[in-house]
N, C-alpha and C positions, 0 to 999 in steps of 0.2 A: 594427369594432374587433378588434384581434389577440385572439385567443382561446389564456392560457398555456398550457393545458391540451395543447393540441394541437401543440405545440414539441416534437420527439423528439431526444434524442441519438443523436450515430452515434458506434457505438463501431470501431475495428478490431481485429483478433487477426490475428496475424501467428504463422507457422510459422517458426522461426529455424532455420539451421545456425550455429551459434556455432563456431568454434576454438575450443582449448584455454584459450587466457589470457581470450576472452571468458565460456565457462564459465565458469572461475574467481568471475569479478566477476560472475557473474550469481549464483553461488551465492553467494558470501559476501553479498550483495543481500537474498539471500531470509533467509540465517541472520541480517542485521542487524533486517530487518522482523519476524523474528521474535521474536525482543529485544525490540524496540519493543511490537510487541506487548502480549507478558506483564510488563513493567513499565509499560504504562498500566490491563493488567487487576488487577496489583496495587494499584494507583494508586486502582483505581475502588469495590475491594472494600475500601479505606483512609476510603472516603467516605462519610459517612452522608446528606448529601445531592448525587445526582446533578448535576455540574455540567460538561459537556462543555467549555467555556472554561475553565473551571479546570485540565481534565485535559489538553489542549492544550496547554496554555501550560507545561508541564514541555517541553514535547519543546527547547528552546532549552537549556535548564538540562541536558536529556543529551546534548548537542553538547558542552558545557562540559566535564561530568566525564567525557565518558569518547569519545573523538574518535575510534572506529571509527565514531559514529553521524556526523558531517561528508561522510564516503563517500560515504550515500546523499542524493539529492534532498531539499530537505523539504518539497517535496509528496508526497513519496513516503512521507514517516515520516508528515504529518497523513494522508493517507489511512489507514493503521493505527488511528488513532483513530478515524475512519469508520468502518471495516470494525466494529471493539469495538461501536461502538453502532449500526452496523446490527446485527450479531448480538444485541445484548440487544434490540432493539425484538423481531427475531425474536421470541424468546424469551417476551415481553410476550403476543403476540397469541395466542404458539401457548397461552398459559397463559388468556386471556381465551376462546379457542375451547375449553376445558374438558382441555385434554390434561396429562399432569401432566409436570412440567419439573422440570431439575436447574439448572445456574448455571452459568456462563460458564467454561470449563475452560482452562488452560496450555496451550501450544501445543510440541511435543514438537520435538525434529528431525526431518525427513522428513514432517511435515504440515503443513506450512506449502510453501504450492508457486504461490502467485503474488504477485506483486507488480505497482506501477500506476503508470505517468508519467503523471498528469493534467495536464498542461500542453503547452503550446506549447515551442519550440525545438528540435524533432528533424523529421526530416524522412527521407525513402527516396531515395535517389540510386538512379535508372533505368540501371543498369550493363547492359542490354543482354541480362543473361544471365537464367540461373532465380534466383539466391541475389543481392538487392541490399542496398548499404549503404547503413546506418542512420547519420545522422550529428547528432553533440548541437552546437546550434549556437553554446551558451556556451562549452563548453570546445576545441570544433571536432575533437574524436577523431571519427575515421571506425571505423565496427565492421562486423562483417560479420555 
């Protein structure tokens, strides 16, 4: 019988050389996730009981009011909610392992420095050379 435990993810990281207009949308990316963010940690600090479904399920309702969040993926914004509560679980243990802890902090500009396509539809075009294109296969933009 398969044993879950022993299933690993394979992750990759990739070195980019981005152009200028790729920059661009890569930063405004990270300042959107960063948004994202500190209005789910507001969200969370709003809540007297912890309810990660609950807090998710805003992320639609800020495509709504406010359409720079439509830009990014939204597996790209539910992972932000992720990250939030990976970092409080952090948080949890580091405070069960006896260390003394503060709370979940805003995320400034300039600290906020990655972001995550977890899903399928991109893929590496093999261009032959050192620098290959990244291509998303919903919208079919080639980047480099």
């Amino acid at each position: 019988m398969w044993n879950s435990k022993k299933i690993q993810k394979i992750t990759h990281k990739f070195r980019l050389y981005p152009n200028k207009q790729i920059e661009a949308k890569m930063l405004e990316t990270l300042e959107i996730c960063r948004q994202a963010y500190n209005i789910l940690l507001e969200e969370l600090n709003k809540q007297k009981v912890i309810n990660k479904t609950q807090l998710q399920s805003i992320l639609p309702d800020m495509k709504i009011c406010d359409p720079k969040f439509k830009k990014v993926h939204s597996k790209t914004l539910q992972y932000e909610c992720y990250r939030l509560f990976s970092n409080l679980k952090a948080l949890i243990k580091a405070k069960q392992n006896g260390r003394k802890i503060g709370k979940l902090r805003f995320k400034g500009k300039n600290w906020f420095k990655t972001f995550t396509y977890n899903q399928s539809g991109f893929k590496l075009i093999n261009t032959g050379k050192r620098h290959q294109t990244f291509q998303d296969w919903r919208n079919s933009n080639q980047r480099q």
